[in-house]
FINU-831899 format. One line per field, with one value per residue (C-alpha): residue in three letters; residue number from 0; x, y, z. Coordinates in nm, 3 decimals, padded with zeros to 5 digits. Example, Ala and Ser with C-alpha at 12.3 -4.5 7.8 and 13.67 -1.06 7.14 Angstrom:
% residues 2
residu <- c(ALA|SER)
num <- c(0|1)
x <- c(01.230|01.367)
y <- c(-00.450|-00.106)
z <- c(00.780|00.714)
END
This chain:
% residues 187
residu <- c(UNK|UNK|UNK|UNK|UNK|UNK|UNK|UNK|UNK|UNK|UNK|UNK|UNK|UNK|UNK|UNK|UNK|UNK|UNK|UNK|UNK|UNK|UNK|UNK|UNK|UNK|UNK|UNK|UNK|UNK|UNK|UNK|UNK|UNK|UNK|UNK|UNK|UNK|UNK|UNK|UNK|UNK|UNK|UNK|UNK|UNK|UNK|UNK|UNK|UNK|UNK|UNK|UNK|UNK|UNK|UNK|UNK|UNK|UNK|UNK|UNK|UNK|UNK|UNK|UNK|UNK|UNK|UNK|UNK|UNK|UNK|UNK|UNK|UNK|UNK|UNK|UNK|UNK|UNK|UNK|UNK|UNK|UNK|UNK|UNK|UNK|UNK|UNK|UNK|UNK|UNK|UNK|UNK|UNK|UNK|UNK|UNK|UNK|UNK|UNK|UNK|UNK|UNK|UNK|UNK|UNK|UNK|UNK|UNK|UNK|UNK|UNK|UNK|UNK|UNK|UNK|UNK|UNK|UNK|UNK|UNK|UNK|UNK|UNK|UNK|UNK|UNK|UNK|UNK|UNK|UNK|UNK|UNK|UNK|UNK|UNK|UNK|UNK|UNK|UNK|UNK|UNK|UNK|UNK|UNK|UNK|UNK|UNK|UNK|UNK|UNK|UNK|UNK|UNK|UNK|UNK|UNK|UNK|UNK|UNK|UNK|UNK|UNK|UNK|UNK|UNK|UNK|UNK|UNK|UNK|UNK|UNK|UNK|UNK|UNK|UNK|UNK|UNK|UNK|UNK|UNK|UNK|UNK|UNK|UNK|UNK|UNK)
num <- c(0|1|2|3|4|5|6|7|8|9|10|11|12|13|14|15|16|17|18|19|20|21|22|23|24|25|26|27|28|29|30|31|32|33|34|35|36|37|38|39|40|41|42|43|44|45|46|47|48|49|50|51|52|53|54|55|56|57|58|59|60|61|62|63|64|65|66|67|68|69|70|71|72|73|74|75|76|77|78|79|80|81|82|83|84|85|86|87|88|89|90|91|92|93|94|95|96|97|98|99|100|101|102|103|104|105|106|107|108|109|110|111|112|113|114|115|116|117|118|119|120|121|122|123|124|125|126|127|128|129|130|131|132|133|134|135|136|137|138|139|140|141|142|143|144|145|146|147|148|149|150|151|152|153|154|155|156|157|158|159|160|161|162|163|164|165|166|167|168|169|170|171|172|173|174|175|176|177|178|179|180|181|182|183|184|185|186)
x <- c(06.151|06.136|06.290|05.989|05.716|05.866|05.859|05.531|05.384|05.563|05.436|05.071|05.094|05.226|04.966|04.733|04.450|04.120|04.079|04.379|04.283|03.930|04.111|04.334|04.028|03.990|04.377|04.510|04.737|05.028|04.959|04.897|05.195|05.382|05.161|05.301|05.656|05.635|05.483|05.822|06.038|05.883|05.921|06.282|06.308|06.130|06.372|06.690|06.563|06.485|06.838|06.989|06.772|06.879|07.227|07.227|07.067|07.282|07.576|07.463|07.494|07.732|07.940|07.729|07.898|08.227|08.197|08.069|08.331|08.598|08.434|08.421|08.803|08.905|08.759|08.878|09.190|09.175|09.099|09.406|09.592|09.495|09.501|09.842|10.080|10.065|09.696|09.459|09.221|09.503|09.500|09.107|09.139|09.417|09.153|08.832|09.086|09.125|08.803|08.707|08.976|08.905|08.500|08.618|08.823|08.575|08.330|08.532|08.619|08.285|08.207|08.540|08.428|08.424|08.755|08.931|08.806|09.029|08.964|08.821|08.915|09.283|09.164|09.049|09.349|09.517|09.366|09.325|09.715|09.720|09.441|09.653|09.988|09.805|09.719|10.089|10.168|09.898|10.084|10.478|10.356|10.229|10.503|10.742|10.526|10.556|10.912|10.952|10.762|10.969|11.311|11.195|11.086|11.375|11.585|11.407|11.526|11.817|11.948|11.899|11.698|11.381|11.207|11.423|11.480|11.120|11.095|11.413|11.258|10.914|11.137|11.311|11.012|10.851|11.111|11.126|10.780|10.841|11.074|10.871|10.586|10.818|10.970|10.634|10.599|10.880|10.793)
y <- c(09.072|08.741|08.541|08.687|08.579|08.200|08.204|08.319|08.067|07.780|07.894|07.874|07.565|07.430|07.593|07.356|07.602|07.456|07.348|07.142|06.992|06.877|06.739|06.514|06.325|06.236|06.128|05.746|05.637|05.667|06.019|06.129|06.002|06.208|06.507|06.463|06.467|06.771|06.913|06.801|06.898|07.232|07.317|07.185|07.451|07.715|07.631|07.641|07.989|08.167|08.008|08.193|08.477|08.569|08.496|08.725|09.006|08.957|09.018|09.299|09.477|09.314|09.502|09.831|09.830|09.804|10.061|10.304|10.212|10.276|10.617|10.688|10.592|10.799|11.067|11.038|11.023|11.365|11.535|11.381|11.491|11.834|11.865|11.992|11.695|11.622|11.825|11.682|11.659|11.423|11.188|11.199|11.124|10.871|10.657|10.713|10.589|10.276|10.202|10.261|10.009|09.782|09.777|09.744|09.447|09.257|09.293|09.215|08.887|08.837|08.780|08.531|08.126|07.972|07.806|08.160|08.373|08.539|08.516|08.791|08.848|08.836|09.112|09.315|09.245|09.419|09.687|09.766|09.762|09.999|10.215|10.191|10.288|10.620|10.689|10.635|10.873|11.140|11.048|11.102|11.408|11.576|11.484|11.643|11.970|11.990|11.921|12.186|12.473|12.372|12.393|12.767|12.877|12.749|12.929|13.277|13.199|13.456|13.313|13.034|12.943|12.757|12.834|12.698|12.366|12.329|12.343|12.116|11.844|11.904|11.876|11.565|11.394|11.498|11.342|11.029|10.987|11.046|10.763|10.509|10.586|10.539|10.235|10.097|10.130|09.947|09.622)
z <- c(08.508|08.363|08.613|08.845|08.563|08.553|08.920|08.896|08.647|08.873|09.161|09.038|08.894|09.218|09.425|09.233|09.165|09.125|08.797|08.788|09.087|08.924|08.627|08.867|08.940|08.586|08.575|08.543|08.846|08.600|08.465|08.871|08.907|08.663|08.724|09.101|08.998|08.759|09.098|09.284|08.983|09.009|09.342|09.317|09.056|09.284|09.550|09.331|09.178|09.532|09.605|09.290|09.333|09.729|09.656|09.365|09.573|09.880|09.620|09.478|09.824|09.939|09.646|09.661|10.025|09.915|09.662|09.937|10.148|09.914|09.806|10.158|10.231|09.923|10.082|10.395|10.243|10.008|10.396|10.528|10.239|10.337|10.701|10.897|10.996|11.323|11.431|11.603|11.262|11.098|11.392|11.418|11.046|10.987|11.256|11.043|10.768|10.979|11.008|10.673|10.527|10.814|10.697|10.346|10.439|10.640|10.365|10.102|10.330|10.355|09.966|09.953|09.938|10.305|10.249|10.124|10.423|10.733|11.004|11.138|11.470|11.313|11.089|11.386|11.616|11.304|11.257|11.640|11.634|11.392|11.531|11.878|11.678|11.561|11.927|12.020|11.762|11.845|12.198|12.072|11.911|12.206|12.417|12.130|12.142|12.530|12.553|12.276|12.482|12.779|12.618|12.486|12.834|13.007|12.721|12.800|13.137|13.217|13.575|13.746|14.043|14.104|13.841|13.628|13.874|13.806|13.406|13.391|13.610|13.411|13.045|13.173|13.277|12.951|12.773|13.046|12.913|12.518|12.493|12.697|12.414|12.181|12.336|12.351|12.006|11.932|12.114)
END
């Protein structure tokens, strides 16, 4: 609005349109002089103002962005609130969650002063960690749900024999495999 129409007005007076430039003719040296300097003052202005103006815009979606990404999160998060512990769906969402609140973070970085910012391959490394934790998790889980089925097969098992050899090698190695996921965790 009325920043634009100052702009504007400076902008043409610094293009020198063609009256003004006939009346420089008629000018003293000293008056040229200070006609040229309005000129420089002017575009200082200009230059200031686009300054202003660009940084102004670039905030404005920078924080449009974060607002998305926060709606976004929130509703990730009312899913996740509503899924069944331990599916599939909660794992798939507890990432998207992730990635949300990892976007949020890097643009809300982003708008800090140069001197305030993370660094944001540390910021990554994070949430890559915590991305990889969820997989470990998705991992423990199924591990849980096999040794489970196993344990109730070899209990409908009435006598022993090779069958049941076989599902007690298959539960131990199930479970061999459970705690080095969860081991890994841990380090």
């Amino acid at each position: 609005g009325e920043l634009e129409k100052i702009y504007n007005k400076n902008k043409r007076i610094l293009s020198l349109d063609p009256d003004l430039k006939v009346k420089q003719g008629q000018l003293t040296p000293e008056r040229q002089a200070e006609l040229e300097a309005m000129q420089a003052k002017i575009k200082e202005n200009l230059d200031k103002f686009k300054a202003v103006y660009n940084k102004t815009l670039s905030d404005i979606a920078a924080d449009e962005r974060i607002d998305t990404l926060r709606r976004e999160s929130e509703l990730i998060q009312i899913k996740l609130d509503t899924v069944k512990k331990g599916s599939a769906e909660e794992y798939t969402l507890r990432k998207q969650a992730l990635q949300k609140q990892y976007e949020l973070e890097i643009a809300q970085n982003r708008k800090l002063v140069e001197s305030e910012r993370q660094d944001e391959a540390a910021i990554k490394a994070k949430y890559d960690k915590l991305i990889e934790d969820v997989d470990t998790d998705k991992s423990i889980n199924t591990r849980r749900a096999s040794i489970s089925r196993i344990q109730l097969r070899l209990d409908g098992i009435k006598e022993e024999g090779q069958a049941e050899l076989d599902l007690r090698i298959q539960l131990l190695n199930e479970q061999y495999e459970l705690e080095k996921l969860e081991n890994s965790k841990l380090a």
